[in-house]
N, C-alpha and C positions, 0 to 999 in steps of 0.2 A: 507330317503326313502319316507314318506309322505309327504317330499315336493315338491321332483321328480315326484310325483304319481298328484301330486297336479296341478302342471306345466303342465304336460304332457295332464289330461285331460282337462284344459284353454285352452291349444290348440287345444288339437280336438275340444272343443265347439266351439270354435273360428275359426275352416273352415269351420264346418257346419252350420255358422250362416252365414257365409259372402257370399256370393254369387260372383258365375263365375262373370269378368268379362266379359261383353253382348261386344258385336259385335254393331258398329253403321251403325243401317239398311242403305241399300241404300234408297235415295231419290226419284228416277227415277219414281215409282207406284206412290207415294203421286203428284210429280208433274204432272202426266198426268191424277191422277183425279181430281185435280184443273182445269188445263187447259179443262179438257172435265165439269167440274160442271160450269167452269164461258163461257164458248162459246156457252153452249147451251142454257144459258139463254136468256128470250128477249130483254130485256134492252142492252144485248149487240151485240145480232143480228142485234138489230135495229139500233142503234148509233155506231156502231163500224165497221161494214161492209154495210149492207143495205146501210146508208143514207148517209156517202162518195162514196161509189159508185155509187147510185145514181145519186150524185149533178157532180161527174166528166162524168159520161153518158150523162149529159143535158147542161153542159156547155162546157165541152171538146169536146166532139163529135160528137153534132150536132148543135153546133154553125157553122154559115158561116166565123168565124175567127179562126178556130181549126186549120189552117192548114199555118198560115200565120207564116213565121219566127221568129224567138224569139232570138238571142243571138244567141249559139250554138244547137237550138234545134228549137220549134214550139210550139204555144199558147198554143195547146195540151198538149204538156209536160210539162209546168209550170202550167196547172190547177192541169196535175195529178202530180205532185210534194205536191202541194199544199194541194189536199183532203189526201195524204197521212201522211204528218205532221198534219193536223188534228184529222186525224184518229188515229195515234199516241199516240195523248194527250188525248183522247175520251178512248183510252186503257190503257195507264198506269194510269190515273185520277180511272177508275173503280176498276183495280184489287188492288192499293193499297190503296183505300178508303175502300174495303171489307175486305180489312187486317186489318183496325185501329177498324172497327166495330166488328171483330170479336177478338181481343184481350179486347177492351169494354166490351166483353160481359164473358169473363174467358179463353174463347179459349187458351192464354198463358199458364194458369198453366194448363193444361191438357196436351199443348204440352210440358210444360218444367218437368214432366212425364217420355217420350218415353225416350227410348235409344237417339234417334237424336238431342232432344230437342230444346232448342228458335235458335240456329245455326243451324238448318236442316228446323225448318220452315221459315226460314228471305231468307234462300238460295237457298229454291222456291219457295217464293215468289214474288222475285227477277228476279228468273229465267224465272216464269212465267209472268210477266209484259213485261220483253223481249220476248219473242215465243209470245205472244198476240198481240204485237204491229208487228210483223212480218205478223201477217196473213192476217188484212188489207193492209197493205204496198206491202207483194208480190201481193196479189192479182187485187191492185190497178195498180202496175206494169205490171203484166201479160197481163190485159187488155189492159190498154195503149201501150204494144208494140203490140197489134192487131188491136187495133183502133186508129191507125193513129198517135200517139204517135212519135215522132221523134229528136233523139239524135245525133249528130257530129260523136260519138265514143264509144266506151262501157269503156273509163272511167267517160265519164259524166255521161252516164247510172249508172254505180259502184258509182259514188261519188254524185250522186243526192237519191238512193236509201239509200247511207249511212246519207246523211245530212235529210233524211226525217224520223229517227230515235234518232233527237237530243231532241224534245220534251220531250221523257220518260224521261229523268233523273228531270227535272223541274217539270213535270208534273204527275209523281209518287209524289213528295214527297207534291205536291199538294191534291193531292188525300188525303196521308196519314192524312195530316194536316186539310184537313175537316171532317176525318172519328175519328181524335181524341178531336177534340172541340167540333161535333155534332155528337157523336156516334151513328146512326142509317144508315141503309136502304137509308130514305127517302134522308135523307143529302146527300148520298153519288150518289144517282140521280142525286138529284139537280147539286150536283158538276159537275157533268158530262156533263150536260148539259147546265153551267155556260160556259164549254168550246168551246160552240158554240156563244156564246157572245164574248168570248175573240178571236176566230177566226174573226171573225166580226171587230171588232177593231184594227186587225193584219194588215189588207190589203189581207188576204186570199180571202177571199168571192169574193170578189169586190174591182177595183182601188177607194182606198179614195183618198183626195184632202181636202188644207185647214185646217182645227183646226182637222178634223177627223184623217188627217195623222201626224199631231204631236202630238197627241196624243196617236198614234198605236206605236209608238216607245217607251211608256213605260208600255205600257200593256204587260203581259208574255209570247203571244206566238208569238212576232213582231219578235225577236232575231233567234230563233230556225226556224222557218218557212223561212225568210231571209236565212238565211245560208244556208239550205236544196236548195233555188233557185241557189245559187253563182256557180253550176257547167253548168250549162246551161246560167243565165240570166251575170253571173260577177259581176261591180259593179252596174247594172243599176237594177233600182225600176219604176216599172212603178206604175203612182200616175192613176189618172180621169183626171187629167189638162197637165200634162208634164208629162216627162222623169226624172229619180232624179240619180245622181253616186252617192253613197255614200261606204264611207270607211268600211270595215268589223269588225273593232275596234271595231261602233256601235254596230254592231248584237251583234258580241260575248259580248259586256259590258253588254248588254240586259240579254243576256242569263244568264253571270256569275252572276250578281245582282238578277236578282230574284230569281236561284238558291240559294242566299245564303241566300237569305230574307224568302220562305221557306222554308228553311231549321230548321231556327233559331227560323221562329215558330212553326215546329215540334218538337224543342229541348224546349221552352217553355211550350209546352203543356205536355210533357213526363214528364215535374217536376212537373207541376201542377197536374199527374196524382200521382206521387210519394207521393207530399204533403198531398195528402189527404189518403195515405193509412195508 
């Protein structure tokens, strides 16, 4: 009987210790306060909407060549192609720079914490690097099919908006991988604005020509930006000097190489993060 008695109340200690199993909140609040904490800053007012659109209002649309044929489309439309994949990179480089700085800083174990934990904040994180990179993009689109903007057919429209989206996946884990070797703020500016260098070096900005254009083929945003032109321009590159066809093979080997390069050294830096704990 006293062992029965004994049992019995192990187990009742034993519910009243263990707690319900919790419900894992939804995500949907956390990601739209992210998304409203990183849009309304100005760092990315500035670099992430303002200054692509900007630079496609001064060079798309009031140049006297905005309107001259291009492929299946108009100069027009490959400038705004162009500041859109920029803008891209300009978005995914900040929102997951902010994520390496703020796991730097404890952020993870606070979130690994919650009901949701490290798999509800990676997941909008994620989400929100995406919705980020959409808001320049549409909006760069919007405008360009009001000013003068012009495409064959609304699947070059559809497949030039889709390829001016290939940056984020390189260019997030770009981000990531400066916000985890120089966990700060500052880094994660600089990163940011590195990526207007590397636009530079693409053939975005401006027709290069010469050692600049062989060169911009292995810089990281040559591949992704490329590709974004391919529904409008095909295989043609326009250099400063000539015309160039080139095979798509490039771009994509562009893109999948530096993908994997950082990739690998965001995996080196996560050990190096491990190693020392």
């Amino acid at each position: 009987m006293r062992t029965e008695t004994s049992a019995d109340t192990n187990t009742k200690t034993s519910t009243a210790i263990d707690p319900a199993p919790s419900e894992r909140p939804s995500p949907i609040p956390y990601l739209l306060c992210e998304l409203r904490a990183t849009v309304l800053r100005a760092d990315t007012i500035i670099f992430i909407v303002i200054m692509p659109l900007g630079m496609y209002l001064l060079f798309g649309t009031m140049a006297s060549y905005s309107d001259i044929d291009a492929g299946r489309g108009n100069v027009n439309a490959v400038i705004m192609v162009n500041m859109a994949a920029f803008s891209t990179a300009m978005a995914a480089t900040t929102m997951a720079g902010s994520c390496a700085v703020e796991l730097a800083g404890g952020w993870g174990r606070q979130m690994g914490l919650t009901p949701g934990g490290m798999r509800t904040y990676y997941l909008v994180k994620s989400a929100a690097a995406v919705l980020l990179s959409l808001v320049p993009t549409t909006l760069l689109f919007t405008t360009g099919a009001l000013m003068g903007a012009q495409c064959d057919n609304p699947l070059v429209w559809l497949g030039s908006y889709a390829g001016s989206l290939l940056p984020t996946i390189p260019f997030a884990l770009y981000g990531l991988a400066i916000g985890m070797w120089f966990p700060s703020q500052g880094a994660v500016g600089t990163a940011a604005a590195s990526v207007t260098v590397w636009a530079f070096l693409s053939n975005i900005f401006m027709p290069l020509s010469g050692t600049l254009f062989t060169i911009a083929h292995y810089t990281p945003l040559y591949g992704a930006a490329t590709l974004a032109q391919r529904p409008i321009m095909g295989d043609v590159i326009n250099t400063a000097s000539s015309i160039v066809h080139e095979s798509p093979w490039i771009q994509v080997a562009n893109l999948m190489a530096w993908t994997l390069i950082i990739a690998t050294v965001c995996l080196l830096s996560h050990r190096r993060g491990m190693s020392r704990r």
